[in-house]
C-alpha positions as CSV (number, residue, x, y, z in Angstrom):
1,X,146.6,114.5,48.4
2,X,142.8,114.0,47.8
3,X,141.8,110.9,49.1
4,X,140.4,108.1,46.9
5,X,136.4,107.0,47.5
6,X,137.9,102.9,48.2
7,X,138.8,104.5,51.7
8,X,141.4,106.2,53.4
9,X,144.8,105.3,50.9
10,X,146.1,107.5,48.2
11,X,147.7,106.2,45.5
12,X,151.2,106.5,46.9
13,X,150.6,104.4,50.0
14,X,148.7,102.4,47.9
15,X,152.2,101.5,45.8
16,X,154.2,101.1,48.8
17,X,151.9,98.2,50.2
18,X,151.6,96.5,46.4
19,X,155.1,96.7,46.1
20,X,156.0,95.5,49.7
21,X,153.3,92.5,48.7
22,X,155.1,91.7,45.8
23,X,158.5,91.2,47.5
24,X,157.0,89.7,50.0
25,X,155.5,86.9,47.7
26,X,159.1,86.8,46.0
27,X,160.6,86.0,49.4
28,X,158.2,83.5,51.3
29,X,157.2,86.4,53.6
30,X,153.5,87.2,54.5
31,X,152.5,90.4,52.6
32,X,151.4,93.8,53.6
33,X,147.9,94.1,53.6
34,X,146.6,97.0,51.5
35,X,145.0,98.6,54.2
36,X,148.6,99.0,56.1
37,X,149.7,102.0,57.6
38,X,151.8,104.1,54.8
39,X,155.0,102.6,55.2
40,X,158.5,104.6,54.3
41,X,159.4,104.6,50.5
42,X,161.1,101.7,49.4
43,X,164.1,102.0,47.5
44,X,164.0,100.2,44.4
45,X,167.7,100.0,44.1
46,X,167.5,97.3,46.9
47,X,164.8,95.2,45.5
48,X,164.6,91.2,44.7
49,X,166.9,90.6,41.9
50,X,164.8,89.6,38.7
51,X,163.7,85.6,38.5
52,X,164.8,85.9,34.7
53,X,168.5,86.1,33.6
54,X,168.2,87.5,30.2
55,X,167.5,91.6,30.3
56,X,163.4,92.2,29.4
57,X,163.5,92.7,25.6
58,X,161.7,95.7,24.4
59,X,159.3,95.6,21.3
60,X,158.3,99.1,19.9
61,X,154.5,98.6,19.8
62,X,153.5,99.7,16.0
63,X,157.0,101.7,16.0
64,X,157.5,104.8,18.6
65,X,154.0,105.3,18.3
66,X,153.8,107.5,21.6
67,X,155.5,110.1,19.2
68,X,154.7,109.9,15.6
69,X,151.8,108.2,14.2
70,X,152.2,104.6,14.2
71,X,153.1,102.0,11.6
72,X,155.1,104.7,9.7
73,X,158.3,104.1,8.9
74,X,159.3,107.2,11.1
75,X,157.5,105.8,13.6
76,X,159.9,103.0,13.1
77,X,163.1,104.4,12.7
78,X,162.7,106.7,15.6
79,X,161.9,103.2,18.0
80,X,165.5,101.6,16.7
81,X,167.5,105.1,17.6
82,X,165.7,104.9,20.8
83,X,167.1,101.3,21.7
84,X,164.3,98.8,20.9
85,X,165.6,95.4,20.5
86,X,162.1,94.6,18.1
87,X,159.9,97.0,16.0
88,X,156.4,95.4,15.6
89,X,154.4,96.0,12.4
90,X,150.5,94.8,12.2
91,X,150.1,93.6,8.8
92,X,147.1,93.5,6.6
93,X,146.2,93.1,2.6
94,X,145.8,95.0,-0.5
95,X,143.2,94.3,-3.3
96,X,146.7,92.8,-5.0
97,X,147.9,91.1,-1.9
98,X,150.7,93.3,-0.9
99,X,151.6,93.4,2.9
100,X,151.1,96.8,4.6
101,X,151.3,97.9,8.3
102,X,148.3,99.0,9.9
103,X,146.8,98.5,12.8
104,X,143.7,97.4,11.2
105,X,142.3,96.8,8.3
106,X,139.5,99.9,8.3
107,X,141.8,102.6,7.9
108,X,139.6,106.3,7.9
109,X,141.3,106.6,11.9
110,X,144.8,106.1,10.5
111,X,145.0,107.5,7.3
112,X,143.2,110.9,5.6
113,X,141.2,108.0,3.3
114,X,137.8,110.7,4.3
115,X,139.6,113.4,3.0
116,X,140.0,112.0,-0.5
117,X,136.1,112.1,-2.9
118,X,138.1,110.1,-5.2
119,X,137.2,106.7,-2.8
120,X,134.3,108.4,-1.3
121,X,132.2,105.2,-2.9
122,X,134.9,102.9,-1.0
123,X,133.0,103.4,2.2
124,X,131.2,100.4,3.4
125,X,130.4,98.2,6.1
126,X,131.6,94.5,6.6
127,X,131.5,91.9,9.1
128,X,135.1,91.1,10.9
129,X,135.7,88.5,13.0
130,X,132.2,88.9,13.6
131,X,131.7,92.7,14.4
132,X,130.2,94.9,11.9
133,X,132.9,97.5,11.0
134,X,132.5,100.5,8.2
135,X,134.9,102.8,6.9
136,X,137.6,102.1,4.5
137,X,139.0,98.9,4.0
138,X,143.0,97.8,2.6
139,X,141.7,94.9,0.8
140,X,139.7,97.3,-1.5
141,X,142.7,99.3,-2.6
142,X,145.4,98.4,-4.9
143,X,148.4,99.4,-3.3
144,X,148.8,102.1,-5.7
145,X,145.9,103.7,-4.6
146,X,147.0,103.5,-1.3
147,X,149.9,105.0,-1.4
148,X,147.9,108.5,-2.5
149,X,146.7,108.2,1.3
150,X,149.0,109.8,3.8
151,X,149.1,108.4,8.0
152,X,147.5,110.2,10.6
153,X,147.7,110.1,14.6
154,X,144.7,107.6,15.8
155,X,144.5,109.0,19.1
156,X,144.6,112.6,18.4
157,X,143.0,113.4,21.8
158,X,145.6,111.4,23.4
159,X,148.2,113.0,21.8
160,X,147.9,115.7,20.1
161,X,151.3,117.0,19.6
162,X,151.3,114.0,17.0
163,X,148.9,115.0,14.8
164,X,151.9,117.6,13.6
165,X,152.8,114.4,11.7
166,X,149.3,114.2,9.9
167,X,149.6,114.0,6.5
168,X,153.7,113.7,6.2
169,X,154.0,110.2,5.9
170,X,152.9,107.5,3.7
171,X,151.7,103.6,4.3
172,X,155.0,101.3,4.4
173,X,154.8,98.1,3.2
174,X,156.2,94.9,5.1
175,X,159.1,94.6,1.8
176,X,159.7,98.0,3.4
177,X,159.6,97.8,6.7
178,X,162.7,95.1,6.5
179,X,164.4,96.9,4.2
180,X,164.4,99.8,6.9
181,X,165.5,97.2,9.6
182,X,168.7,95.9,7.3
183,X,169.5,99.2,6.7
184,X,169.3,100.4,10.5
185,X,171.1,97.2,11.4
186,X,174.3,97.9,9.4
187,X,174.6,101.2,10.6
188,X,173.7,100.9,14.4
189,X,176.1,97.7,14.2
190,X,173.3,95.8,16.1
191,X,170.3,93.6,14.8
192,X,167.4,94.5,15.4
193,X,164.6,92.1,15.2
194,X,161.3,92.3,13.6
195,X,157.5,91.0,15.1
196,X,155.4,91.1,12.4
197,X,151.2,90.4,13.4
198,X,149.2,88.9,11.6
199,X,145.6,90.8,11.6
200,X,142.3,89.4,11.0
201,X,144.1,86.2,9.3
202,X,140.9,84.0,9.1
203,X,139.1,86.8,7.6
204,X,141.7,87.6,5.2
205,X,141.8,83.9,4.3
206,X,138.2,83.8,3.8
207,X,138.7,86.3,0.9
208,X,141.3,85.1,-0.7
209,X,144.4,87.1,0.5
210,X,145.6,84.8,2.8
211,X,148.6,87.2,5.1
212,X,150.9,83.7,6.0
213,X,152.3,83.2,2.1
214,X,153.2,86.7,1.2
215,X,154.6,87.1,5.1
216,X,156.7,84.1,4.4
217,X,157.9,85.2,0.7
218,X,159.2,88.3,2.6
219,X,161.0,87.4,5.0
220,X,162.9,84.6,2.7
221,X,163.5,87.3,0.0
222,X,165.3,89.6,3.3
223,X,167.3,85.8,4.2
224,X,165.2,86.5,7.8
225,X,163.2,82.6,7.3
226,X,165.6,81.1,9.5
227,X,165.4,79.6,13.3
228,X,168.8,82.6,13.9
229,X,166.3,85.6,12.7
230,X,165.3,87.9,14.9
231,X,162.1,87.6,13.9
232,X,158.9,86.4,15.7
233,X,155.2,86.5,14.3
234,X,152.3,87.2,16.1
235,X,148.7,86.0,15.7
236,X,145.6,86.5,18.1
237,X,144.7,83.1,16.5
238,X,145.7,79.6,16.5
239,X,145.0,78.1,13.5
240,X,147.5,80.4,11.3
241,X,150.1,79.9,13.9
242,X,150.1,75.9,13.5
243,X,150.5,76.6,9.8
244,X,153.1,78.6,10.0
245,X,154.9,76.8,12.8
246,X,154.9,73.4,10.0
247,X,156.4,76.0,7.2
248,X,158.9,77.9,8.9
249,X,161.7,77.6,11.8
250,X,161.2,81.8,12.8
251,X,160.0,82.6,16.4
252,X,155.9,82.5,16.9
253,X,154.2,84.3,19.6
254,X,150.5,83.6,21.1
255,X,148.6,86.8,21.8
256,X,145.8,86.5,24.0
257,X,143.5,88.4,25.5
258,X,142.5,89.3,29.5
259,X,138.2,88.3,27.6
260,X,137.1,86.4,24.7
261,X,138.4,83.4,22.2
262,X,140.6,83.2,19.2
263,X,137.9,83.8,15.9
264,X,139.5,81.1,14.0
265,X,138.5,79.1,17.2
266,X,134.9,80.7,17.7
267,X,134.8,80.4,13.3
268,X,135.0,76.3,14.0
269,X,132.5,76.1,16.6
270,X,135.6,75.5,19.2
271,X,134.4,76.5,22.9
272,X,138.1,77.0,23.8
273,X,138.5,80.7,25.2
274,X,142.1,82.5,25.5
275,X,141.3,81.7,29.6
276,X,141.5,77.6,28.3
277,X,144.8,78.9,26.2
278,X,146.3,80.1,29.7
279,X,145.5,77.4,31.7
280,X,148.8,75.2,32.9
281,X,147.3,72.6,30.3
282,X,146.7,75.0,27.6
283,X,150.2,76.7,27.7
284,X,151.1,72.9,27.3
285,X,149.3,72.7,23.6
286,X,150.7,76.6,22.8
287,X,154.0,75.4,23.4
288,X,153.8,72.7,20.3
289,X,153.4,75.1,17.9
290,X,154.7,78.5,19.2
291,X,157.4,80.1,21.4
292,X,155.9,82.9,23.4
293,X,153.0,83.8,24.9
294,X,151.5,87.1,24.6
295,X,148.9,87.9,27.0
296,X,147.4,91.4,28.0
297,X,149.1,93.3,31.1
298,X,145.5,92.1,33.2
299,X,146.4,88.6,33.0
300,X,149.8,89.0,34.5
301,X,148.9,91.4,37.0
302,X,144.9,91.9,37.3
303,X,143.5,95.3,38.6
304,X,140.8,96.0,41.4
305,X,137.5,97.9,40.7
306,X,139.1,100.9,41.5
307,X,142.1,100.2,39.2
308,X,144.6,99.5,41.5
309,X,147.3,96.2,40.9
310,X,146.5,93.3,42.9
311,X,148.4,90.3,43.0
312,X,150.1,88.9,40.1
313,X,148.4,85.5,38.5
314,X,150.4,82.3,38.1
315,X,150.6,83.0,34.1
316,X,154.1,83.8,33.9
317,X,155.2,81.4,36.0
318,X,153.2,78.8,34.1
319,X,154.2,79.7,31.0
320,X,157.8,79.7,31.7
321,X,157.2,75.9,33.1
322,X,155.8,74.7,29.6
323,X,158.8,76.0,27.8
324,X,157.2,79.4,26.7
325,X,158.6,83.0,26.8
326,X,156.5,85.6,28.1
327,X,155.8,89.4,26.5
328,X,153.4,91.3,27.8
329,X,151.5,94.4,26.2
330,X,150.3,97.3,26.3
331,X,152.9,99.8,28.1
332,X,151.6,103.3,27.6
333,X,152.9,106.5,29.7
334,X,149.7,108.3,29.6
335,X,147.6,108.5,33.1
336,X,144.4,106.8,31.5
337,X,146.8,103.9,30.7
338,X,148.7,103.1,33.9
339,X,147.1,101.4,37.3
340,X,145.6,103.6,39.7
341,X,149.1,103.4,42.0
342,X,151.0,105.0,39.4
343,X,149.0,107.7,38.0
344,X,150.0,111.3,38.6
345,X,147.6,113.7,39.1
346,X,143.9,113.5,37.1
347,X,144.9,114.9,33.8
348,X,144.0,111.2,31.6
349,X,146.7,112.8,29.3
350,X,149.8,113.5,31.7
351,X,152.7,111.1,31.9
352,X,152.2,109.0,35.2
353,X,154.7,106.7,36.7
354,X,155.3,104.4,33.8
355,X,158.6,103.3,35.6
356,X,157.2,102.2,38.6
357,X,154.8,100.5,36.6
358,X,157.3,98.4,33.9
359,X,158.9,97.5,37.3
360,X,156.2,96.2,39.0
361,X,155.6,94.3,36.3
362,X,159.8,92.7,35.4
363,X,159.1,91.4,38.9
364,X,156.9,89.0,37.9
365,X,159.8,87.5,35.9
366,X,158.5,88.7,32.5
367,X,160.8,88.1,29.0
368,X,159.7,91.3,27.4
369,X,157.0,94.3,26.7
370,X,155.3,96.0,24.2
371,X,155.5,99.5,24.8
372,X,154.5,102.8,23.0
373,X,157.1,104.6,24.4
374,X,160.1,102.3,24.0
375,X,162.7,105.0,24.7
376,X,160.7,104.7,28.7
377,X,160.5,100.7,28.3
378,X,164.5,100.6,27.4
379,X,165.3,103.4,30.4
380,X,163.4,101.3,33.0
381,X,165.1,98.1,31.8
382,X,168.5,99.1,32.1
383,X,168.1,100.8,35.5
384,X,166.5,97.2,36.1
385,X,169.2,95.1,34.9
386,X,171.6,96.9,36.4
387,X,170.1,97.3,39.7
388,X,169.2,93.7,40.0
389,X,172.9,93.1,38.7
390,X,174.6,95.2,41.8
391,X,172.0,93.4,44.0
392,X,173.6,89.7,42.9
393,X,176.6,90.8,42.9
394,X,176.5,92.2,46.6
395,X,174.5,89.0,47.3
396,X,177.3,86.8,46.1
397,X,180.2,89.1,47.5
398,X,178.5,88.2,51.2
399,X,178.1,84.6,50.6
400,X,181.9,84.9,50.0
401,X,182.4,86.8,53.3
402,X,180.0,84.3,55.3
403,X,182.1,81.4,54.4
C-alpha cells in the first residue's frame, strides 16, 4: 500500500493503533501511540462492551438518501423497509404556509425548478441567516405550483446511479410524510418514529411563515403531540426550541455545529457559539429546554490535518451527565465522507469502511446516528449489540465461575 506523506503509516495501521487507543482509554490502560509498530488485527467481536444499554437508534438522514434522492417519500419508504427506527424530514414553507421537506429552502439543486420557463422570473437572490443565496425559493410558491416540480439527486457526482430517480418523484409534504409513517407502522407492526427539522426558522419567522405552528397542528392532527410519540424535532437554533419546548411534551433535539453560532443567537447580538452550547455548563442550559444533543461527528471524535480520528472529546460523556441523549450526524459510505483510517482506495466515490467507522464511533457511548445509508447504520448496530451482548454475557458467566 502507498504510503501516506504524514510518515511511514498506512491507513490500516493507522486503525489498528486508534482503535487500540480507544480501548485503551475505555479501560484505564495507556494508549498506543500512533506511531506504533503495526500491531495484529483486532477482532472486533472481542471489544469493550458499549457504555450505553439501549441499542444506537438509527435516523434515516432526509430518508435513504444514499439511494434515491432525498426527502422523497421513496426515499422514505425505502429507509423504514431497511430498519430505521426514525425517518428525518427537513421542513420548510410555501407562499401559503404548507410544510414541505427539503433540505433547504433554495430548491434549483433538488428539484428540476430550472427546467420549468414558467418560474423562470422566480429566480432571485436573498439573504439567509445572513448568506446571500439565489436560485428558487419554497416560500415563493404556492404549494400547487410546487407540486408541477419533480425531485432530483443533489449530489449527482456523488452518486450518480440516483439521478435514474430524476424527475419520478414529487415534493411530499409533512401532512404526508406522517401519513406515510402511520401507514408503514400498521403494516411493519412496529413504530417508527419521526424527526422533523426545522430550517431556517428565524428567517421563516421574519417573513411571516413561522415552521413551529403548522409543525405543531400536524403532528396533533396524526395524535403524534404527546410525550409517548416517537417524535423529536430538530432545530440548529435555540430560540424556536424554547418555544416549542413551553407548547408541546414531544422529544427536542439541539443540533450544533463542529464552527459557528445558532442565527437566532447571532440575529440577537448573543456572542454565545455552538462551542459555549457544548461546554459542561452549556449542555446544562440545553437540557432545560430540550432532550438531545445533536452535534456534528468532529465534535465527538475530531480529525487530524491529514484526516485521520484522534481522540474522542468529552461531549458525549458530558452530555450524558446533564441529562441529554446524544445523536450524531453525518454517516455517509462514500470515501470522501469517512476518516482517513477507513477509506478504501482513492476513488472519493467508492464505499470505504463505513463499519469500522459507525464502530469507532458507538464506542464513545453514543445514543444514535444520522446516516444516509441506514440499511449500513442498522447492519453495524446489530452486529454491535450483539457483539457487545455475547461480550457481557461471557463477562458475567466468569464472574460466576471466579466465585
Amino acid at each position: 500500500m502507498t504510503l501516506l506523506s504524514t510518515g511511514t503509516i498506512t491507513p490500516h495501521v493507522r486503525r489498528a493503533a486508534h482503535v487500540i487507543g480507544a480501548a485503551a482509554l475505555a479501560t484505564g490502560l495507556t494508549a498506543v501511540p500512533a506511531t506504533a509498530e503495526p500491531a495484529p488485527a483486532i477482532d472486533r467481536r472481542h471489544a469493550e462492551p458499549p457504555r450505553h444499554a439501549q441499542p444506537v437508534t438509527v435516523f434515516a438522514h432526509r430518508g435513504a438518501s444514499g439511494y434515491r434522492p432525498e426527502h422523497t417519500l421513496a426515499a422514505y419508504e425505502l429507509a423504514i423497509r431497511m430498519g430505521a427506527d426514525y425517518i428525518e424530514p427537513d421542513l420548510v414553507s410555501t407562499k401559503d404556509g404548507v410544510l414541505v421537506a427539503r433540505h433547504e429552502n433554495e430548491i434549483s439543486g433538488t428539484t428540476d425548478v430550472a427546467d420549468h420557463p414558467e418560474f423562470a422570473n422566480r429566480k432571485t437572490t436573498k439573504t439567509i441567516d445572513g448568506v446571500a443565496v439565489s436560485g428558487w425559493f419554497t416560500e415563493d410558491f404556492s404549494l400547487r405550483e410546487l407540486r408541477t416540480l419533480r425531485a432530483k439527486e443533489r449530489l449527482p457526482g456523488v452518486r450518480p446511479g440516483n439521478t435514474r430517480y430524476d424527475g419520478r418523484f414529487q415534493v411530499p409534504t409533512f401532512d404526508e410524510i406522517l401519513d406515510l409513517v402511520r401507514r408503514e407502522s400498521r403494516a411493519r407492526g412496529r413504530t417508527i418514529g419521526v424527526a422533523p427539522e426545522t430550517k431556517h426558522p428565524t428567517y421563516f419567522r421574519s417573513i411571516g411563515l413561522p415552521l413551529e405552528r403548522p409543525l405543531l397542528r400536524s403532528l396533533r392532527l396524526a395524535g403524534l403531540d404527546s410525550k409517548k410519540s416517537k417524535v423529536v424535532i430538530q432545530s440548529f437554533e435555540t430560540s424556536n426550541l424554547r418555544q416549542l419546548s413551553r407548547e408541546t411534551k414531544v422529544k427536542l433535539v439541539q443540533l450544533t455545529s463542529a464552527t459557528g453560532a445558532p442565527y437566532d443567537l447571532v440575529a440577537q447580538g448573543d456572542p454565545r457559539t455552538y462551542a459555549d452550547l457544548m461546554s459542561p455548563a452549556g449542555l446544562r442550559r440545553v437540557a432545560t429546554y430540550a432532550d438531545w444533543l445533536g452535534p456534528e461527528k468532529s465534535s465527538v471524535i475530531p480529525r487530524d490535518a491529514a484526516g485521520f480520528l484522534t481522540q474522542p472529546t468529552s461531549v458525549v460523556d458530558d452530555a450524558h451527565r446533564a441529562g441529554l441523549k446524544v445523536v450524531v450526524y453525518t454517516f455517509r459510505d462514500e470515501n470522501q465522507f469517512l476518516p482517513a483510517d477507513f477509506r478504501d482506495g482513492d476513488d472519493p466515490n467508492a464505499k470505504g469502511d463505513i463499519f469500522g467507522e459507525l464502530d469507532t464511533f458507538f464506542r464513545t457511548g453514543i445514543d444514535a446516528v444520522f446516516s444516509d445509508y441506514p440499511d449500513t447504520a442498522v447492519a453495524a448496530r446489530n452486529w454491535y449489540a450483539g457483539a457487545t451482548s455475547s461480550l457481557t454475557s461471557r463477562a458475567r458467566q466468569g464472574s460466576h465461575e471466579a466465585a
